[in-house]
TORVOMAR-583248 format. One record per residue (C-alpha): chain; residue in three letters; x, y, z. Coordinates in steps of 0.001 Angstrom, whole numbers, plus 500000, padded with zeros to 6 digits. Layout:
# residues N
A | Ala | X | Y | Z
...
# end
This chain:
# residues 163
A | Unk | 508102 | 589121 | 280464
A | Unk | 510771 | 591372 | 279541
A | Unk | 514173 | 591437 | 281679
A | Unk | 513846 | 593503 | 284932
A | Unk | 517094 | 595263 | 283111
A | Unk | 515420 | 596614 | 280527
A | Unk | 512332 | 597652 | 282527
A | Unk | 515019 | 599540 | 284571
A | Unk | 516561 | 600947 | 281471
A | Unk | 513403 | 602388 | 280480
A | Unk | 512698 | 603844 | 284259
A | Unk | 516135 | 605389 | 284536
A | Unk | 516123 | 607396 | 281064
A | Unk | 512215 | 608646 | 281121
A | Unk | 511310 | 608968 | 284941
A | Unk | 512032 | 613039 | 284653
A | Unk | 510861 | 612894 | 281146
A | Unk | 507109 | 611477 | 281814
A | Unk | 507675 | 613515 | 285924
A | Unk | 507790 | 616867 | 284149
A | Unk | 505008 | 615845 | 281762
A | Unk | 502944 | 615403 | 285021
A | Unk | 503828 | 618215 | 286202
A | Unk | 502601 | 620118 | 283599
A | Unk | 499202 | 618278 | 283856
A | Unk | 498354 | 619092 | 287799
A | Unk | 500958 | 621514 | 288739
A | Unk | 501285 | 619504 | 291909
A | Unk | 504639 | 617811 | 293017
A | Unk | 503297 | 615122 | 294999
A | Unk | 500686 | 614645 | 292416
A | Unk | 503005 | 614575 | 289400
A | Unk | 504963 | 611926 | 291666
A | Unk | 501595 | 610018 | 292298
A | Unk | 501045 | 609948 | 288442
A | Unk | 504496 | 609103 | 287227
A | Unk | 504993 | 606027 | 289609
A | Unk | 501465 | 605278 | 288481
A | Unk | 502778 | 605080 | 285034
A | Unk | 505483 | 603565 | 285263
A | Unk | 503293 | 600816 | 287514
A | Unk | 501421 | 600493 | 284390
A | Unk | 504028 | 600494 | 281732
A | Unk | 505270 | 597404 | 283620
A | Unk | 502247 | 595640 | 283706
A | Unk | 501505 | 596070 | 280009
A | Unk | 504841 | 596397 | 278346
A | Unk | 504701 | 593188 | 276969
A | Unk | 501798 | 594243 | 274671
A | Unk | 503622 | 597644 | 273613
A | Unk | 503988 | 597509 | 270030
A | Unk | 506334 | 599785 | 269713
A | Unk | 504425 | 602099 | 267004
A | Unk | 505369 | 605033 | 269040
A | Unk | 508134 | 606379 | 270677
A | Unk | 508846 | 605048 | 274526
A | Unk | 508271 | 608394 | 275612
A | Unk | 505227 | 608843 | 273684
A | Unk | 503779 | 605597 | 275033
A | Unk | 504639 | 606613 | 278814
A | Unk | 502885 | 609929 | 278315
A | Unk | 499839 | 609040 | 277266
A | Unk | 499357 | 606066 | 280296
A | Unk | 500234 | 609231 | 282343
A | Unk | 497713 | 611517 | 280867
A | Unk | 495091 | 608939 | 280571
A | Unk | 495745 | 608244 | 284860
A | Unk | 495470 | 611759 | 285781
A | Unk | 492565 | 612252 | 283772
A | Unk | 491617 | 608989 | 285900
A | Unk | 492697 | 610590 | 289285
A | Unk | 491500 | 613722 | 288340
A | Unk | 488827 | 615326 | 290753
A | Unk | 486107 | 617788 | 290237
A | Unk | 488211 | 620113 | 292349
A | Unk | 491394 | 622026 | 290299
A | Unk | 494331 | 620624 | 291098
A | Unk | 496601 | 623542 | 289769
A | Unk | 498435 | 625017 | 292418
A | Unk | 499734 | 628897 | 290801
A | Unk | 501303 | 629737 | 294161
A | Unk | 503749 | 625982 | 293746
A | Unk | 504255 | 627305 | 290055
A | Unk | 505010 | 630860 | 291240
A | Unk | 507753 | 629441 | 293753
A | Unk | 509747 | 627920 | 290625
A | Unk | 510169 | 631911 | 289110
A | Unk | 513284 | 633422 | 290921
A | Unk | 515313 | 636620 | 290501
A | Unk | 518310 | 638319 | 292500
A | Unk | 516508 | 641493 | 292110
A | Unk | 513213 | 641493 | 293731
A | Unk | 511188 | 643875 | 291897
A | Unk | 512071 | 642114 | 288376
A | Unk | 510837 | 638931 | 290241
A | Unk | 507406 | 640466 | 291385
A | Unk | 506979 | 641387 | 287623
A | Unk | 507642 | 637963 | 286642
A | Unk | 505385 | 636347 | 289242
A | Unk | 502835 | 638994 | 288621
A | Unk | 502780 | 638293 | 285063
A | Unk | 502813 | 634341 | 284923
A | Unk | 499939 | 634537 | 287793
A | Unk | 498206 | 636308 | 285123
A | Unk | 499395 | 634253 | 282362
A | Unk | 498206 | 630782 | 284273
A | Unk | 495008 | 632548 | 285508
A | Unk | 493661 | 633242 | 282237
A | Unk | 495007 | 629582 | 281223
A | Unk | 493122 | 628079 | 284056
A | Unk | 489616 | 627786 | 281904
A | Unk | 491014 | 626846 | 278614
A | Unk | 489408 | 623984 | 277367
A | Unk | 491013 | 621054 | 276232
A | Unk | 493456 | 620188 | 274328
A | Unk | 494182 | 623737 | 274456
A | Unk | 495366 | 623574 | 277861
A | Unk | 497668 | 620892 | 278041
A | Unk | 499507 | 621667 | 274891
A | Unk | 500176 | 625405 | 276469
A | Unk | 501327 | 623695 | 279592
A | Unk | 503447 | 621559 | 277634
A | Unk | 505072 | 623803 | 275420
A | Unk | 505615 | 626816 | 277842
A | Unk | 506256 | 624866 | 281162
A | Unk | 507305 | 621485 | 279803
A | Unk | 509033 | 623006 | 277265
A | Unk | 508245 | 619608 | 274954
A | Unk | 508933 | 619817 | 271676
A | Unk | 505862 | 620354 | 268909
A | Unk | 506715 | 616803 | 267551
A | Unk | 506170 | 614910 | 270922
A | Unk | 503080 | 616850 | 271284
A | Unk | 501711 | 615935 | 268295
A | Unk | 502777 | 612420 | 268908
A | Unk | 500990 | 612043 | 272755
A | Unk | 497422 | 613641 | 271041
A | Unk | 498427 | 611452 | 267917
A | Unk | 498116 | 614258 | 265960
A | Unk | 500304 | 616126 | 263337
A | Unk | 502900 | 618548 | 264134
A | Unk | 501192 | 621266 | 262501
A | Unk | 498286 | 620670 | 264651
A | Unk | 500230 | 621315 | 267780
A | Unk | 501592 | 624026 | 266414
A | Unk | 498001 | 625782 | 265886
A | Unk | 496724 | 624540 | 269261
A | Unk | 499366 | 626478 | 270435
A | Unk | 499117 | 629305 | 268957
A | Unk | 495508 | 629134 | 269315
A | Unk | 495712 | 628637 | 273287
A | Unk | 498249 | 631477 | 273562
A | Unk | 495244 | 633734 | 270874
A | Unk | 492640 | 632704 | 273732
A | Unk | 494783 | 633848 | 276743
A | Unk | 496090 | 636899 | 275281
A | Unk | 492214 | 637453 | 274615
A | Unk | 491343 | 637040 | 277947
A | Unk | 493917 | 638967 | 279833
A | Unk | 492778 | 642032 | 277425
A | Unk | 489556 | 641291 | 278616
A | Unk | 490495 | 641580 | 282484
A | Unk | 492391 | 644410 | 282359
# end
């Protein structure tokens, strides 16, 4: 078993890392807590047979994806009105804009498929680079960049369509 130090080393420099990951997944703060001690929980357990092809982070992010897809429930667990309390403005009508334009923007997310979805989330609320992407779907860089930009083709598409 690794030293307890280094387990804490690893806890203290990625817990808001892989938290805001999870957060991007269920857009749920108790939920994103849930996952990310869940993670971690995990990591622990199984660190020993990390092999280190990845980065840390990389490795931490996909236990955490692969437990909310576990946790997951037929139910949505995206909360718009939790994401909608993060957008703030001194002046109040700018702010309605904003909130009336990412409500849009994360309704006509809502029903993209995946890996559409999460690499949106990722990019636009996570605000994770294209090479960590590519690294949790274990995929190239240019393939999160044209996920992307193939997620933000499909919304565009269907806010045009519910105008």
């Amino acid at each position: 078993m690794r030293s307890l130090d280094e387990i804490e080393i690893i806890y203290q420099k990625y817990y808001k890392f892989v938290k805001g990951y999870t957060f991007t997944l269920c857009f749920d703060e108790n939920l994103a807590e849930d996952i990310t001690q869940e993670t971690f929980f995990k990591a622990i357990k199984s660190y020993e047979k990390f092999n280190h092809k990845c980065k840390v982070e990389t490795w931490l992010c996909q236990i955490a994806k692969n437990t909310f897809l576990n946790l997951k429930r037929p139910k949505q667990t995206e909360n718009i009105d939790d994401f909608l309390n993060l957008v703030s403005d001194d002046n109040i009508e700018e702010s309605l804009v904003k909130k009336d334009n990412v409500k849009n923007i994360l309704s006509a997310s809502r029903d993209l498929e995946s890996p559409y979805k999460e690499v949106f989330y990722m990019k636009t609320l996570g605000d994770f680079s294209y090479e960590i992407i590519a690294e949790v779907f274990e995929k190239s860089e240019s393939w999160a960049r044209v996920t992307y930009y193939r997620a933000k083709q499909k919304i565009i598409e269907r806010m045009k369509e519910n105008e």
